[in-house]
N, C-alpha and C positions, 0 to 999 in steps of 0.2 A: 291313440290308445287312451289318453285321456278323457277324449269324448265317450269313449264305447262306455269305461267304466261309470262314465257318469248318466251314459243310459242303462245300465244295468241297474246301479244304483235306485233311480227315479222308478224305471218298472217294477222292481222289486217293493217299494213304499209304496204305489201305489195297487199294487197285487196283496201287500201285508195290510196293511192301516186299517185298523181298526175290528181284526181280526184274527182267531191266533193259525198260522197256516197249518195246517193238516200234517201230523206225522208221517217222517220217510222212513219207511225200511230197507229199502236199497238205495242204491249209489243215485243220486240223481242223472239222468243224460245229459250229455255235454260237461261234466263235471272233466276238468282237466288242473295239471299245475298249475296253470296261468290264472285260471279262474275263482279257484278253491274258495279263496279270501274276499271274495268282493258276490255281494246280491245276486239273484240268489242261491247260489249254489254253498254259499259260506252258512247257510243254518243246517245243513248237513255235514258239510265239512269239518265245522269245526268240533264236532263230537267224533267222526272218524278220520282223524289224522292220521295212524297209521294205516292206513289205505291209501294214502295221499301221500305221505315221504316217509322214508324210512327212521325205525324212533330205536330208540338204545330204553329198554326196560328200568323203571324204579322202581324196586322190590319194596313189598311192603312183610309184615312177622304175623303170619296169622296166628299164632301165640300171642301178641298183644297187638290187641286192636281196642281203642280206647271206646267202651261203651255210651254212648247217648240214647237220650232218654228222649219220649217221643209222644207227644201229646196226640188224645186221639182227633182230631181238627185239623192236624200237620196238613195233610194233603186234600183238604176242603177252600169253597173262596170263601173267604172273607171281603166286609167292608172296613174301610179308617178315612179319616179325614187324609185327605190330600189336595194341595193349591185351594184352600176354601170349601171343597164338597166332598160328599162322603162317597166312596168310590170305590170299585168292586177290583181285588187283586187282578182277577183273571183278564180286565180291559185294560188293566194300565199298563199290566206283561203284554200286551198285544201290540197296544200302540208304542214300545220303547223295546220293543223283538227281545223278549227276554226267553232265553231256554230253561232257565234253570235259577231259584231262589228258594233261599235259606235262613232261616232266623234261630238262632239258637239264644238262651237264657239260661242263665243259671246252670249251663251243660245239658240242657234239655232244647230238643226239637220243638219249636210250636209251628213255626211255615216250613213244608216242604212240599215244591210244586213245579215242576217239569213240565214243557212246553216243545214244539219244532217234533227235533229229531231225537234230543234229548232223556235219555232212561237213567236212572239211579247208577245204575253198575256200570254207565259209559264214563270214561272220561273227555273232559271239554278241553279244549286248547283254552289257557290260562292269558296267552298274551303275558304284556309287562308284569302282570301281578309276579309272575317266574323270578323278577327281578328282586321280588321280597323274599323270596326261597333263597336265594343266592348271599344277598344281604343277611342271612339268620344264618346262613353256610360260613360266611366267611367273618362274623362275628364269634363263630363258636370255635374256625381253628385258628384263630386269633389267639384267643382268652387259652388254647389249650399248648400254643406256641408255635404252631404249623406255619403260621404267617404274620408277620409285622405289622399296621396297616400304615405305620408310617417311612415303610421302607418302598423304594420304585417300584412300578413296572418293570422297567430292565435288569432290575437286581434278580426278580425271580425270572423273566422270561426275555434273554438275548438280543432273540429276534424280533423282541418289538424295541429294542431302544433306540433306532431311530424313525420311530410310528410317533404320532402324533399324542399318543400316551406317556412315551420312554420315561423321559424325568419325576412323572407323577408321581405323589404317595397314594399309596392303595385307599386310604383312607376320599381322599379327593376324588378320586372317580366315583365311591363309592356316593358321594354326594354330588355328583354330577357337575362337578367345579374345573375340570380337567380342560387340559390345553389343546384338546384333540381337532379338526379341520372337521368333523361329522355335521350333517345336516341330517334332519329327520322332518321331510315335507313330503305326507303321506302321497300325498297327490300330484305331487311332482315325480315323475320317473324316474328323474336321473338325479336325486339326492341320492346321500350316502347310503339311506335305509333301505331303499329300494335298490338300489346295487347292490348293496348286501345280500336284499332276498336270494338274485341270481346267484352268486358266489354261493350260497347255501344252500342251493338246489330247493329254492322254495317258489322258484317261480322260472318259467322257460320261455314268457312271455317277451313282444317281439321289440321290446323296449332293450332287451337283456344284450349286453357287450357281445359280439361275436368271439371276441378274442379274450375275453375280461378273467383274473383271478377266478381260480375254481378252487372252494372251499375256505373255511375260515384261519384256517392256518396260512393260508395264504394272501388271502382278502386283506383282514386286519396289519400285517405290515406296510400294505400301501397306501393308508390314510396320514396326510399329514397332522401338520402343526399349524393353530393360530392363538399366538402368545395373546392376544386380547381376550379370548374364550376362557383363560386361566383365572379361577376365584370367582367366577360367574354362573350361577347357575340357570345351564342348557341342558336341557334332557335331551342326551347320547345315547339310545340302545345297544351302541357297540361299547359302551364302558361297560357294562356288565356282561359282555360276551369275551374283552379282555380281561377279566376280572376271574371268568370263570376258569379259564387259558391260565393263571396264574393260578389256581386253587388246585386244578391240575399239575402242574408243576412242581409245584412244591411237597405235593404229596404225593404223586405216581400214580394215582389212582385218574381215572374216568371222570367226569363229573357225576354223570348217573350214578355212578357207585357210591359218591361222596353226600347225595340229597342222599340217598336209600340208605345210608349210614349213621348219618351226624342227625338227619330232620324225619323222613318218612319212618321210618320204623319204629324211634323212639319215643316219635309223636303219637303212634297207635293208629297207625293208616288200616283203612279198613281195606282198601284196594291198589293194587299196583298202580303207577302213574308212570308215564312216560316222556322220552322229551325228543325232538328230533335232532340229525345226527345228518353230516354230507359226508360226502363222497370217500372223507376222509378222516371221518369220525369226530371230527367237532361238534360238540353238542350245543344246539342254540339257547342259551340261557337269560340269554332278554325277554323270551318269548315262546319259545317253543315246547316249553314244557304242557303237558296236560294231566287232569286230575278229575276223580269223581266230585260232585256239589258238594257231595258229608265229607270226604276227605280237606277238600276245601276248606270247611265249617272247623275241622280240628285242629289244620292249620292256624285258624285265626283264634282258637283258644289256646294254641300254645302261645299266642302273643298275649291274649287277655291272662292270661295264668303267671307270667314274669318268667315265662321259659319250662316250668315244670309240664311233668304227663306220666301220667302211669307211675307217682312216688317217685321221677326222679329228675333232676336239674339236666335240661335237653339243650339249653342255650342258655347262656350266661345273664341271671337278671340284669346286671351291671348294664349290660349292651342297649336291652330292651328297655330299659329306664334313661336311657342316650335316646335312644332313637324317640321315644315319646315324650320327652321335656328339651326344647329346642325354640330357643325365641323365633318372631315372624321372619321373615326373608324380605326384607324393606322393598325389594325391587322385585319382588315377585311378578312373571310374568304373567300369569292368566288371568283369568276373571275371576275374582270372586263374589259370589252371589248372598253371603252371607254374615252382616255385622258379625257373628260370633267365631267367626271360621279368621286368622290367621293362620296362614300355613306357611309351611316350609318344606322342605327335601334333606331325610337324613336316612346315610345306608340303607338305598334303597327300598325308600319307604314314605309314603307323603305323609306328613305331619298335619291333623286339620288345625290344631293351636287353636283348643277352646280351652283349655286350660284344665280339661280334664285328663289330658291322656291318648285320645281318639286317634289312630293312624289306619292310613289305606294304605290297601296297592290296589294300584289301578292298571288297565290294560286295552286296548285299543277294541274298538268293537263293540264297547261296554262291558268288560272282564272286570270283577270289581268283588275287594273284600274291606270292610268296615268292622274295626275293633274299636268294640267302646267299653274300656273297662270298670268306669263308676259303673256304667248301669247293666254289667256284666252281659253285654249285647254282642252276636255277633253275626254280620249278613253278609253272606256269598252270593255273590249275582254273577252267573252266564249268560252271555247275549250274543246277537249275530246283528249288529245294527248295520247296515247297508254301507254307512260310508265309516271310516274307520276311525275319525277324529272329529266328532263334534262339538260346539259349546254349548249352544243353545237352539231347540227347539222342541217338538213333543219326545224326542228321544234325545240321549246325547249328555255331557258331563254336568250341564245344571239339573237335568229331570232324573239325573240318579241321585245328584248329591241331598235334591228335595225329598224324591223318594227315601232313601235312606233314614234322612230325619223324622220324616212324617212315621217310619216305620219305630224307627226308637222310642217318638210319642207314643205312640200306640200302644205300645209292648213295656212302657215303663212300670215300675213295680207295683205301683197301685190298681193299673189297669191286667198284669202279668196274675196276679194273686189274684182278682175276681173272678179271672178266666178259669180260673181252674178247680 
């Protein structure tokens, strides 16, 4: 199985590179569960996901729909300096499979530019970025008393106190510090995350347990404990799919219901969003959810904004001034490519620790939102990159994290007001 996906992969790079591939308007052929997510079948996929699994609705109030403003260049190429030369948007979306990018300033459009399969009014699968949806969710029925974050897992949800969760505080998962047995090795079959998929009916493929948990309510009780994992930051996808399981709980509500309540509506969603949902109606919250690029874009000014939208307090400043002032993570696992980038992991949220502020969520595939509130910036990037976890090479987490920056240069104030 391993091999097939890494030939799929390779034909797919070598079929895209260097070129942006031709819009689909139908389903592609051979398009299956098994396949959706991996080259090339995943840059169609992942803008029609419900075609692919079944999704539980996130309503948005077309009574308030939060206005942006939209320069008229939005949707033209441009050149900016990038890795040394001045480089045209539309090649560097091509060679790093971008569908969909978005720069917003000052609450105004200046990039919007859609690529693949990808339309305006579609929504993209979000990947992990979901996992910042969840984190502004469960910061807000915190601050309103729905939920403790320093009270267990098993306090609000029985059936997982003896999961590999049980003992935690809400707060700890929510920083990925939890004691839980999960493994997340994209490319490995038989980690946790990849049994997951099956249990969630996100994949049928012939890696998947014959006999194995079916659905999340079921799944998440059989993952254990490794007390070493406790106080260490491992990025879990099932901590916030426990997490979501507890927000349910304690309120009675759906999760869908609770993003389209507490985040989507108040935030001034211009379009409905969606999130997938198994057999049994658990909704994947690590990753499943999807959203349009401008929806996206609003999302990441309700963070640039300290929680406000539409004149009113959507999430509590308090939380988002937590999440964005946060020293480095001394033992930080990844690479980082950038003297001024200290980062860390708080609620669901990657801290970059430049000292202004700046927090992502990031998401496998290259799912990516970048808040930068000094220079009131903010980029939503959809991608469909072939293999699902990269660090480095012409695609992959360092050629976003440069793009990114190079784009901030770009767009900074004295260059934002000449333009216009």
């Amino acid at each position: 199985m391993l091999r097939t996906i890494a030939t799929l992969a390779l034909a797919a790079g070598l079929l895209m590179s260097g070129t942006v591939q031709a819009q689909q308007d139908g389903r592609p052929p051979g398009l299956t569960l098994a396949n959706f997510q991996y080259a090339p079948h995943n840059r169609w996929g992942f803008s029609h996901v419900r075609e692919v699994i079944p999704t539980a609705n996130i309503a948005h109030d077309n009574r308030r729909v939060l206005a942006l403003g939209t320069a008229a260049s939005a949707g033209q190429d441009f050149s900016f300096a990038y890795h040394g030369k001045q480089r045209q948007m539309d090649e560097i979306a091509a060679e790093q499979f971008i569908d969909g990018i978005l720069v917003i300033k000052d609450g105004r459009i200046l990039v919007e530019k859609y690529y693949g399969a990808l339309r305006p009014e579609l929504p993209h699968l979000m990947m992990s970025v979901n996992k910042s949806v969840i984190g502004l969710l469960a910061g807000t029925l915190a601050a309103e008393g729905r939920i403790d974050l320093g009270k267990s897992v098993a306090h609000y949800v029985p059936a997982l106190a003896a999961s590999g969760w049980g003992p935690d505080p809400l707060q700890t998962l929510m920083d990925m510090r939890d004691g839980a047995d999960y493994t997340e090795d994209y490319e490995n079959m038989q980690s946790t995350v990849r049994l997951q998929d099956c249990a969630l009916g996100w994949s049928d493929a012939d890696y998947c347990p014959a006999n194995g948990p079916r659905g999340g309510y079921a799944f998440f009780p059989t993952v254990g404990r490794k007390p070493g994992n406790l106080g260490k930051f491992i990025y879990k996808s099932g901590s916030t799919d426990v997490m979501g399981w507890v927000l349910e709980e304690a309120t009675g509500k759906p999760l869908a219901t609770l993003i389209s309540e507490y985040i989507w509506q108040p935030m001034g969603a211009e379009f409905d969003a969606n999130i997938t949902i198994d057999e049994a109606g658990f909704a994947l919250g690590d990753g499943g959810m999807s959203a349009t690029l401008r929806d996206l874009g609003r999302f990441g000014l309700l963070v640039q904004n300290m929680g406000r939208a539409l004149g009113r307090q959507v999430v509590p400043a308090a939380f988002l001034h937590d999440i964005q002032h946060q020293p480095a993570d001394p033992a930080w696992p990844y690479l980082v490519n950038s003297d001024t980038r200290k980062p860390y992991y708080r609620s669901f949220w990657w801290g970059v620790g430049n000292g202004k502020g700046d927090v992502e969520g990031e998401g496998i595939n290259g799912q990516f939102l970048h808040v930068a509130p000094e220079e009131k910036i903010v980029i939503a990037i959809f991608s469909s990159w072939p293999r699902a976890d990269v660090e480095e090479g012409p695609y992959g987490w360092v050629a976003t994290f440069d793009l990114v920056e190079a784009l901030i240069s770009n767009f900074s104030t004295e260059k934002a007001a000449a333009s216009q």
